[in-house]
N, C-alpha and C positions, 0 to 999 in steps of 0.2 A: 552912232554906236558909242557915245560918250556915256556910258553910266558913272552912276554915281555912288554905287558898290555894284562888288561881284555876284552871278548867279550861279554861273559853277564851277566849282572846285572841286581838281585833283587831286586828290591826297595820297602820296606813295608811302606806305610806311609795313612791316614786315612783324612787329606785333601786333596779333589778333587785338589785343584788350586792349592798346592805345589806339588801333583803329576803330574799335566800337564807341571810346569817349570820346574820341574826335569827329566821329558820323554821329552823335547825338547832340553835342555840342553845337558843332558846326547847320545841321537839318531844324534843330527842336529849337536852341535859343539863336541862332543866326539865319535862320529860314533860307539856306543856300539849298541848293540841288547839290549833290555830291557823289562824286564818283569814287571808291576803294580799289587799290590796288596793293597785292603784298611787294611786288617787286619793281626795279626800273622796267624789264624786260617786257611786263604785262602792261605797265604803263605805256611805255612806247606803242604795244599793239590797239589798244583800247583809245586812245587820246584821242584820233583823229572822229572815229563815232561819237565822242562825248565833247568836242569843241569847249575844251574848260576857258572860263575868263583867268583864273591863278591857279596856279601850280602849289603845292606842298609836298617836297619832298624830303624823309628821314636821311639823314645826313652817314650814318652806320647800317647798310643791309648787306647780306650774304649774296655774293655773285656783283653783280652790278649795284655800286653804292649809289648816293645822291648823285655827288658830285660827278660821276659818270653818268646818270642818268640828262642832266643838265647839258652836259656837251651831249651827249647825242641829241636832245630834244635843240638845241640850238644850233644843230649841223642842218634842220630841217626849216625850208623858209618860213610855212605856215606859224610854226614856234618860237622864233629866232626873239620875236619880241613880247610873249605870252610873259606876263610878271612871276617870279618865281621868289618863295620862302625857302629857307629851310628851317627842320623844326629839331634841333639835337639838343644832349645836354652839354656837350662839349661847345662853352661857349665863354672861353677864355678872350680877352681883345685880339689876340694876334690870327684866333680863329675864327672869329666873324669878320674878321678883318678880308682874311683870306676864301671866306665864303660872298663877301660880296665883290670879291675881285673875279670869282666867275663868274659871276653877274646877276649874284641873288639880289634881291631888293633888300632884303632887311632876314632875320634869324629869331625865330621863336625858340624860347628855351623850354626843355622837358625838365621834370613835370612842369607842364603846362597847366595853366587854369581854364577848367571849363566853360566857363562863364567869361570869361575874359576872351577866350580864345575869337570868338567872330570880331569882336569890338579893335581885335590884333588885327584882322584878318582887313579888317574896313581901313587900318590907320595905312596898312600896307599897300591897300589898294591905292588913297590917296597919294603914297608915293609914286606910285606908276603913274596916275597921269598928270604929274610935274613936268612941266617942260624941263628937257636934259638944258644943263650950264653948258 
């Protein structure tokens, strides 16, 4: 099971219209399979049917935010080591700092580029299967 990019990805995010350019992005110019979810909550229920290789999760949503989403998906052993993004605009050093101290891989900044995004998505993945130091 070593690939060499992702085939599907979760994408948790709670606007309609950035989850439509990031399901067109992601499906048309990165040929992933993708799964949309508005909330952590629906993501937590849906995850386990859709077996994602990456996680993307919006960093700001209503009820259960990312970073809540993240601990509960890594309270779960199946998830514990599933690679995780997040994709906010809040993306000051001391807060990507503190988003890969939960143990995101790396921090996509909003607005995002469409075109760029899978090519993100692939550099990310490369992190993941780095042997840990």
């Amino acid at each position: 099971m070593n690939k060499t990019t992702p085939e599907r990805i979760l994408y948790v995010e709670d606007d309609e219209d950035i989850r439509e350019i990031a399901q067109l992005s992601l499906e048309m110019v990165g040929g992933f399979t993708v799964l949309l979810c508005d909330s952590g909550e629906q993501a937590l229920e849906q995850i386990g049917a859709f077996q994602p290789d990456l996680i993307l999760l919006d960093v700001m949503m209503p009820g259960m935010d990312g970073p809540s989403t993240l601990t509960a998906l890594r309270q779960q052993p199946e998830w514990a080591q599933t690679p995780v993004a997040f994709m906010t605009a809040k993306i000051q050093p001391q807060e990507i700092a503190a988003y890969k101290a939960m143990g995101a891989l790396d921090v996509i900044a909003k607005p995002f580029d469409p075109i760029q995004l899978p090519e993100q998505i692939k550099a990310i993945w490369q992190l993941s299967r780095q042997p840990s130091a």
